[in-house]
C-alpha positions in Angstrom: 44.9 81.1 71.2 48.0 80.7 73.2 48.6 83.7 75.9 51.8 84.6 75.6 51.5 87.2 78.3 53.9 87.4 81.2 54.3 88.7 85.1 57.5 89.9 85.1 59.4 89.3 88.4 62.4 91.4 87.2 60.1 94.4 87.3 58.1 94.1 90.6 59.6 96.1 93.6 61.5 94.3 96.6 58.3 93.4 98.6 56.4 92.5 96.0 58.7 89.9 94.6 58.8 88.4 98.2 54.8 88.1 98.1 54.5 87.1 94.4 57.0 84.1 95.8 54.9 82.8 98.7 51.6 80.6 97.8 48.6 83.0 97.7 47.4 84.1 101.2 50.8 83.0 103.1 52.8 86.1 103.0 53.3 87.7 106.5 55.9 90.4 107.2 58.4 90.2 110.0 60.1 94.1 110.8 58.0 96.0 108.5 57.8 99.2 107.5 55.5 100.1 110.6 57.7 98.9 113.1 59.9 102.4 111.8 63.1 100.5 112.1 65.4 103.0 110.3 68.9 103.7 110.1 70.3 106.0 113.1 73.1 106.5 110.8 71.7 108.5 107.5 70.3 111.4 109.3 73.1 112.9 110.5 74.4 112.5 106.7 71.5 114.7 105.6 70.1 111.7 103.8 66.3 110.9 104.1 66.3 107.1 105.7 63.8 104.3 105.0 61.7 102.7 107.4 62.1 99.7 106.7 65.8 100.5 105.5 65.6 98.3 102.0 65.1 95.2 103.4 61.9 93.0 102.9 61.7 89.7 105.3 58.7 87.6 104.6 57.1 84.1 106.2 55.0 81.5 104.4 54.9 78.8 102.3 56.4 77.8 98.7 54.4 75.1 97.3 53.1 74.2 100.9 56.8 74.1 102.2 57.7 76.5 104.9 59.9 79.2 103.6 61.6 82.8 104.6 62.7 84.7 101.9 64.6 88.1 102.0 64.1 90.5 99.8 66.1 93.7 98.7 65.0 97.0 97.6 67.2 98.2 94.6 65.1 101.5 94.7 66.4 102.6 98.4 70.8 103.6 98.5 71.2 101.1 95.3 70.5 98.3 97.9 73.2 99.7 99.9 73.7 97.0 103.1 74.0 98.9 106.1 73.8 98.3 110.0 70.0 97.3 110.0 69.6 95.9 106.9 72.5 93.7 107.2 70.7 92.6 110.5 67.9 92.1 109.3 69.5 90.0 106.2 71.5 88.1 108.9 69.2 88.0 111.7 66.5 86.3 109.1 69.0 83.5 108.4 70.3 83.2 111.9 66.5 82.1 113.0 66.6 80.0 109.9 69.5 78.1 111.0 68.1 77.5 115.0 64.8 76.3 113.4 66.3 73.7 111.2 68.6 72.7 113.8 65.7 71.9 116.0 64.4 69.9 113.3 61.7 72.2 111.5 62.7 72.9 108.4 62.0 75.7 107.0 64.0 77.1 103.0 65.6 80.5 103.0 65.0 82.2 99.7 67.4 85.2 99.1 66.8 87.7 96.2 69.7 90.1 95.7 69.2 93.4 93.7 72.4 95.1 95.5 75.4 97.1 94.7 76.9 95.8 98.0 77.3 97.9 101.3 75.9 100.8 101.9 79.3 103.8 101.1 77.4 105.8 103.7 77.3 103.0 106.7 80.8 101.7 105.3 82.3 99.1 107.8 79.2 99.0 109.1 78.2 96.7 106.0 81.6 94.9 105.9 80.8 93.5 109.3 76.7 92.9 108.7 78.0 90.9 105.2 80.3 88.7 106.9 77.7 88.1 109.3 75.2 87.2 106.8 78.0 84.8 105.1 78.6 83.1 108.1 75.0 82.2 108.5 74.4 80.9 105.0 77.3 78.6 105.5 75.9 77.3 108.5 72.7 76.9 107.1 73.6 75.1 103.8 74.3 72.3 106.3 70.4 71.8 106.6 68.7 72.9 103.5 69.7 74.6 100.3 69.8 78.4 100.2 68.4 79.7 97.3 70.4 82.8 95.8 68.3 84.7 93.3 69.4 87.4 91.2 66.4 89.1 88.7 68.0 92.0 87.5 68.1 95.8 87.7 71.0 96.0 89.8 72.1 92.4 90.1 74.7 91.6 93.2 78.0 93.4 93.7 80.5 94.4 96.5 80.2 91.5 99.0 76.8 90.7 98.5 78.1 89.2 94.9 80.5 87.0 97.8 77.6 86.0 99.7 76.0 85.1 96.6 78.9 82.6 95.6 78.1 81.2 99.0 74.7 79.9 98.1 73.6 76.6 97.3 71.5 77.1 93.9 71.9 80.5 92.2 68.8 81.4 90.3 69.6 84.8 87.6 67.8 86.1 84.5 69.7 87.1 81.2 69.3 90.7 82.3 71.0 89.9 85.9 74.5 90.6 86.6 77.1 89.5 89.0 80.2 90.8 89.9 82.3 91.6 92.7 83.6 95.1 91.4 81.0 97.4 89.3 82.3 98.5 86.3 82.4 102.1 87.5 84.5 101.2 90.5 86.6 98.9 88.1 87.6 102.4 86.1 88.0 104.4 88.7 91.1 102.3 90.2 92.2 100.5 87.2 91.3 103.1 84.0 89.2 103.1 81.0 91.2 101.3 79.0 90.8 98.3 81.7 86.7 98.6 81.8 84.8 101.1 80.2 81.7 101.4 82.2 79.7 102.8 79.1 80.0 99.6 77.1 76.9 97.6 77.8 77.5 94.8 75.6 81.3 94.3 77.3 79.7 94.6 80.7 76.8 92.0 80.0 79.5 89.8 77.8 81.1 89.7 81.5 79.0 89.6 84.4 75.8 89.1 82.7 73.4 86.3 83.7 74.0 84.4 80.6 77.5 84.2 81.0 77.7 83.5 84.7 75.4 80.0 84.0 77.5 78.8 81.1 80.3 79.6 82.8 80.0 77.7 86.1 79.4 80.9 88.7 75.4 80.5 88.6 72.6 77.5 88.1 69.8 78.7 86.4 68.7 81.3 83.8 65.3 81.8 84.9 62.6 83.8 82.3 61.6 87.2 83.9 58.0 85.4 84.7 56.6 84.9 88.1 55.7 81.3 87.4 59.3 80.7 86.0 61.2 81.6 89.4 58.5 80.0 91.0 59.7 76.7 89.0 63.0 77.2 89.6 62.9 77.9 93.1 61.1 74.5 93.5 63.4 72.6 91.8 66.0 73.7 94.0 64.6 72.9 96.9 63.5 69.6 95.9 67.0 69.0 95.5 67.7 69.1 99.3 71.2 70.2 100.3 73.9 70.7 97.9 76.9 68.0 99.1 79.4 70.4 97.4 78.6 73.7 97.5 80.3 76.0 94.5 82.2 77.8 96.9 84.0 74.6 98.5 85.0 73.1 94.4 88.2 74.4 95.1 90.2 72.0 92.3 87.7 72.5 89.8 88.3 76.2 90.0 91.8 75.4 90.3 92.1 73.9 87.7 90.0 76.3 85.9 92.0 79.5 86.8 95.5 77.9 85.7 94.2 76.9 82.5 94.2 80.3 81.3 97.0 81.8 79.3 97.3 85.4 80.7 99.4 86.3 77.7 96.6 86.0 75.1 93.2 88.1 75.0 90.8 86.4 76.8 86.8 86.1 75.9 83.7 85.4 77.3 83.2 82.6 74.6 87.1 81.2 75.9 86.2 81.5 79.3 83.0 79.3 78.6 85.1 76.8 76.6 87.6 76.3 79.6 85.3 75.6 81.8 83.7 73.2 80.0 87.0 71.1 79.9 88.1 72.1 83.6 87.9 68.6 85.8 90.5 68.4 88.4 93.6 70.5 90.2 96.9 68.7 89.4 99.8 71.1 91.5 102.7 72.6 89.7 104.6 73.0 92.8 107.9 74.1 92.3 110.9 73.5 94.9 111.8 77.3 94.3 108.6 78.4 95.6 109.0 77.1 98.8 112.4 79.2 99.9 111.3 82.2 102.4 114.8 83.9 101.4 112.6 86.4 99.6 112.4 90.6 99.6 110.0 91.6 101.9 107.9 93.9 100.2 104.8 94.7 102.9 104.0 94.7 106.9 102.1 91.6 106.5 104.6 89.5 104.7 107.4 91.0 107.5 105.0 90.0 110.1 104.2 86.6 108.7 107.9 85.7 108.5 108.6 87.0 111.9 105.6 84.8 113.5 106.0 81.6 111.4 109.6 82.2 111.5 111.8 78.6 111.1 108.5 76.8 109.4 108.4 76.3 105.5 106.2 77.9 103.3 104.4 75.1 101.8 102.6 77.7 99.2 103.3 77.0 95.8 101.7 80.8 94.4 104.4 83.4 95.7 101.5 85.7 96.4 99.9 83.4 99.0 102.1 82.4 102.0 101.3 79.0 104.1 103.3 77.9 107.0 102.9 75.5 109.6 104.4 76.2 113.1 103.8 76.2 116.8 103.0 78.8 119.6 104.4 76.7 122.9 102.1 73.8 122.8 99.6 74.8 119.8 100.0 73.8 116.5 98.9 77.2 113.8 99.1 77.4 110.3 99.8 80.6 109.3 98.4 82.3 106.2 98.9 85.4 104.3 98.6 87.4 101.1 101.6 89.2 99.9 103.0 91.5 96.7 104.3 89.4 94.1 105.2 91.8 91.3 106.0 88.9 89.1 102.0 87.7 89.6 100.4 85.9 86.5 97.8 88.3 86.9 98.7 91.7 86.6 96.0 93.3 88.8 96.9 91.4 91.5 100.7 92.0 91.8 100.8 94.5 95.0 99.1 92.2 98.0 95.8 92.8 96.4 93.4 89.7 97.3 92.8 88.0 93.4 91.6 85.0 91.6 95.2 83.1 92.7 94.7 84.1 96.4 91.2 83.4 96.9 91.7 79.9 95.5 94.7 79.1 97.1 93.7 80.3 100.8 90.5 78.3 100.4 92.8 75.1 99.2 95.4 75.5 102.2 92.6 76.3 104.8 90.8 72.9 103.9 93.6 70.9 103.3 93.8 71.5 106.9 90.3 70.5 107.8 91.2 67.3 106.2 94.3 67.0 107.3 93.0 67.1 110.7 89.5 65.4 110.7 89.5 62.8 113.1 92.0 64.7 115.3 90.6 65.9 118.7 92.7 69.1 118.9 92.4 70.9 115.6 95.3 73.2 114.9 94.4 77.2 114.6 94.5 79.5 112.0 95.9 82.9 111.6 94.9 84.7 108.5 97.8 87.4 108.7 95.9 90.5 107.3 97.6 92.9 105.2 95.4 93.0 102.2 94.9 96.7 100.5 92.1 95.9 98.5 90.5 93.3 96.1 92.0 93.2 92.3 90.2 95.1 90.1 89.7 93.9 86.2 88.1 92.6 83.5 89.9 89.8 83.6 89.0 89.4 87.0 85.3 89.9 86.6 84.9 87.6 83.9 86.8 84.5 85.8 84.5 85.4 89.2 86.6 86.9 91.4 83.5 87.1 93.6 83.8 82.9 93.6 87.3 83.5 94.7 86.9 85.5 97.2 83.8 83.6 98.8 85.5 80.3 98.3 88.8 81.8 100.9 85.4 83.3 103.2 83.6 79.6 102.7 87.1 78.0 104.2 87.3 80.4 106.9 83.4 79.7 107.7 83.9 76.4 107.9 87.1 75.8 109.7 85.9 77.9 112.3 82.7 75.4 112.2 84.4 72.5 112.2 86.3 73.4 115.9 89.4 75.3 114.4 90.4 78.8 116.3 90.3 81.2 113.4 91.9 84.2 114.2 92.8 87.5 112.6 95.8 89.5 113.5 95.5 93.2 111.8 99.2 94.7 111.1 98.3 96.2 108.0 95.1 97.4 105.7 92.0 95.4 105.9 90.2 96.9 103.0 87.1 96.2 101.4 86.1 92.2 100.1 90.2 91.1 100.3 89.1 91.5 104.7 85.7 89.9 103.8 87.3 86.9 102.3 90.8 86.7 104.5 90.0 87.8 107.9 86.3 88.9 108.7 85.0 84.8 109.3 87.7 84.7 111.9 86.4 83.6 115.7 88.4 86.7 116.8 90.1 90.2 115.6 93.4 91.1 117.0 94.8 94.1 115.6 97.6 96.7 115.7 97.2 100.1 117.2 98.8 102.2 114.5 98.2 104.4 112.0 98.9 102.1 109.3 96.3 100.0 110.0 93.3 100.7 108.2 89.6 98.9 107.9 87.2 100.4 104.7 85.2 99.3 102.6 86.8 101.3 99.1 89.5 103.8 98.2 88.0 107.2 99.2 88.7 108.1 95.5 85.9 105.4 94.3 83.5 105.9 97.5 83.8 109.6 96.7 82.5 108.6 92.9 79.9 106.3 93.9 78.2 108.4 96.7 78.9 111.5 94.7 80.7 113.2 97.0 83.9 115.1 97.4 86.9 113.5 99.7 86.8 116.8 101.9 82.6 115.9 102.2 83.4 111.7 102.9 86.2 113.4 105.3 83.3 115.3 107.3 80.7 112.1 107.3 83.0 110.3 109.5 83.0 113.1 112.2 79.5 111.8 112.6 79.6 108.2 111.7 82.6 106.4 112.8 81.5 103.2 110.6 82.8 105.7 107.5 86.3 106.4 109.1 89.5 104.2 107.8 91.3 104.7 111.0 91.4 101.1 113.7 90.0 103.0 116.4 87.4 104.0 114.9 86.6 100.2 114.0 87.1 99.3 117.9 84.2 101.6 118.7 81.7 99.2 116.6 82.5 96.0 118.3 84.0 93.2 116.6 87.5 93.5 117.5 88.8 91.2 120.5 91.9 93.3 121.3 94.1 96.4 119.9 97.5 96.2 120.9 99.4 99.0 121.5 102.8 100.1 121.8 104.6 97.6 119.3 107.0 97.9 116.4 104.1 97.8 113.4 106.7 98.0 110.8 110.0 97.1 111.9 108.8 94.0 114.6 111.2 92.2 117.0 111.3 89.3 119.1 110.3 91.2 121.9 106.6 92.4 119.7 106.5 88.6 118.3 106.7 87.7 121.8 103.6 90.0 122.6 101.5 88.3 119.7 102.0 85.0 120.7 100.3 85.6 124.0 97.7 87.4 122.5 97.3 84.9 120.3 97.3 82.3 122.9 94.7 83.8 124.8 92.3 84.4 122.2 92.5 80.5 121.6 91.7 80.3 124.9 88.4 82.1 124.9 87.5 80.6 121.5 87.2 77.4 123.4 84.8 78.7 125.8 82.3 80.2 122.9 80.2 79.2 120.2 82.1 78.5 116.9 79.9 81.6 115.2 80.4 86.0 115.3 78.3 86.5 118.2 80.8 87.3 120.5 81.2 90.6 118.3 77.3 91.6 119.5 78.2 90.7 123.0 81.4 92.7 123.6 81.6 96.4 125.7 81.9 98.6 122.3 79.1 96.9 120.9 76.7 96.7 123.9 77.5 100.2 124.7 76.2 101.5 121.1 78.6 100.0 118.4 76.2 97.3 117.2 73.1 99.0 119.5 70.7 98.9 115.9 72.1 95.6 115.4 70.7 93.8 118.4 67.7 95.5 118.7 66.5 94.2 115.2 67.3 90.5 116.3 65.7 91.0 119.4 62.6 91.8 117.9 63.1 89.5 114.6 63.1 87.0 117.1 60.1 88.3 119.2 58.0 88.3 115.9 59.2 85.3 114.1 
């Protein structure tokens, strides 16, 4: 009689699914729950932490071929990242990266079951997930990482960004992917653009079904043991991927303009387009290169002001790419900007969309090409003035999370490939629109003003999701400073380079572009002294002095157990 019974994978907790992974009798945990690594930053919330704060990192083997996988605990703060999980996430792929570059290869498997970052940590997670992005898009260099997604939760926020980063994604039928929940997506757009209580919509969107047939995921795996088992092997077996998703800029191209924004769009359309999708043929109009346009933002002021002279070479009026100099060094310039005319209506007041992702991604490796075999690489300045991402069921059913990770993949590997990134801060800096223009840059440079602001949501939508009142979110940050929305409050973690005060923020003159320039300059300048990676944001004052403190401490003793 055949046995039809199964082990469900979907079902097991976080550690167990890292066990059930490993070949029997393999399985050893690094920063377990003994080692009482907690977050310092729940307590004083009057939330009850976990010790090992949601995050499971096992050793062993897959088939007898060394493997780390990391695994995340739906059950604890909805897989919230915070400051020590997101080091432990990132820290786990860092070693990953210095083994195989030593020649010891060893396969990072990483199962997400994750609403994104933790509300109650806030930028706290922005900066652990660009960290943890940065490293897988090292690491693809030297063995495929394997993104698996069984279900429950599924990946969301800027996990769902990291997840687009990976080599092979590996989801069930009952896994979902998105970059905005549908509760979020009501919340800012209304329930006539998502309604969070239709389950059948929601799965028709971001289920795992729909993300394989429609080119954001690799595999529908059964909910069996054995089967991600299988899949997992095949994956690795296929060595590295030459052309990661994130990096098929004009297939997506292609893909996104394809669509007829006037008509009703359908999972079942959105499966038949990318069927036919091949290649990116531009549309660029002479029209949409003329910078004698109303200014309608601090960024787009800004950008005009620094690039001023130099032609934007953009053909989506939303995205704005120029090519100048700063004395001797060449820049290309890059910023997102209202367009209120926007093919896609969600995206039509500087939010970061499908459009912008794309496009940033296609003008940031059209310079890595571009300069290839040159021995000075020009530097990028993401100009970053981005309120939030766009939020919309038309944007979660054509993977805005892809878009966003392919601009973050660009950024990654420019930076890699020996451009200066940098970030100069006029404006907001909110949620995945920093993660995927700004946060892989070498170095932060931002305004000191009030109108600069770093977050992770509205207040409005991280008031829903933690359910909490504004006045009670208002009070957190009094104890957390990762929670405030104000830039100084970001200084105190770490990761900016410099915060410049005294300047016009809105209303900028010669005299202020004068002032950047320099700063600019000399961020170049110690760029070329460092490693092309984020470290330096662990090794500056704020974040020595106790801005990244939990941070370090778990690589330290990641790397003292691994």
């Amino acid at each position: 009689m055949l046995d039809t019974l199964k082990n469900s994978f979907v079902e097991c907790g976080g550690r167990e699914r890292a066990r059930v992974l490993m070949d029997e009798g393999t399985f050893r945990e690094l920063l377990g729950p003994f080692e009482g690594l907690e977050s310092p930053h729940l307590e004083p919330q009057g939330i009850v932490p976990q010790s090992d704060d949601g995050v499971v990192i096992g050793k062993g083997k897959i088939e007898g071929r060394p493997a780390v996988v990391i695994s995340i605990e739906g059950s604890f703060q909805g897989g919230g990242i915070g400051e020590v999980s997101g080091a432990k996430i990132a820290g786990a792929l860092e070693m990953a990266l210095v083994e195989n570059k030593a020649g010891h290869t060893i396969y990072p498997i990483f199962i997400f079951d994750t609403g994104g970052v933790r509300l109650q940590e806030a930028n706290y997670g922005l900066l652990s997930i660009a960290e943890i992005g940065a490293a897988i898009v090292a690491l693809r260099e030297y063995v495929p990482v394997i993104g698996v997604i069984p279900g429950k939760i599924g990946a969301f926020g800027g996990m769902s960004i990291n997840a687009g980063l990976c080599s092979t994604l590996i989801i069930t039928r009952e896994g979902r992917l998105g970059l905005n929940g549908p509760e979020v997506i009501e919340q800012e757009a209304g329930i006539q653009e998502f309604d969070s209580t239709d389950r059948k919509r929601i799965w028709g969107t971001i289920g795992g079904r729909q993300r394989v047939v429609s080119g954001f995921a690799d595999i529908e795996a059964e909910d069996d043991i054995a089967s991600f088992r299988k899949a997992i092997l095949s994956a690795i077996l296929q060595g590295p991927v030459e052309k990661p998703r994130s990096s098929q800029v004009d297939r997506y191209l292609s893909f996104i303009s394809s669509i007829n924004t006037s008509e009703v769009l359908t999972p079942q359309k959105v499966q038949d387009l990318w069927a036919t999708s091949e290649f990116y043929h531009s549309e660029y109009h002479q029209t949409n290169k003329n910078n004698v346009v109303k200014i309608k933002s601090r960024g787009h002021r800004w950008f005009n002001l620094l690039s001023a002279g130099s032609k934007n070479i953009s053909e989506v009026p939303s995205v704005l790419c120029s090519d100048s100099k700063i004395g001797d060094v060449s820049v290309r310039f890059l910023a997102v900007v209202p367009d209120e005319s926007s093919r896609f209506p969600r995206a039509r007041s500087g939010e970061f969309g499908l459009e912008q992702g794309w496009m940033i991604a296609k003008h940031v490796r059209d310079a890595i090409e571009e300069d290839k075999y040159k021995e000075e690489k020009r530097s990028i300045v993401a100009v970053v003035d981005v309120p939030s991402q766009a939020y919309g069921y038309r944007e979660e059913l054509l993977g805005i999370h892809q878009a966003c990770a392919a601009a973050a993949d660009a950024y990654a590997t420019a930076r890699l490939a020996g451009h200066p990134v940098i970030a100069f801060i006029p404006g907001k800096a909110i949620s995945g629109a920093f993660l995927s223009h700004g946060l892989q840059a070498n170095r932060l440079i931002a305004l000191d003003d009030e109108g600069v602001n770093v977050h992770v949501m509205s207040k409005k939508s991280a008031a829903r999701i933690t359910q909490r009142t504004i006045e009670e979110l208002e009070e957190a940050t009094k104890k957390v400073p990762s929670m405030a929305y104000d830039i100084r409050s970001f200084e105190k973690l770490g990761a900016l380079h410099e915060l410049i005060s005294d300047l016009n923020a809105d209303a900028p003159g010669e005299a202020d572009r004068d002032v950047i320039f320099n700063r600019i300059q000399a961020a170049i300048k110690d760029i070329q002294n460092c490693p092309p990676d984020l470290s330096s944001r662990l090794s500056s004052d704020f974040a020595k002095k106790g801005g990244r403190s939990a941070s370090i401490l778990v690589r330290k003793m990641l790397a003292d157990q691994w």
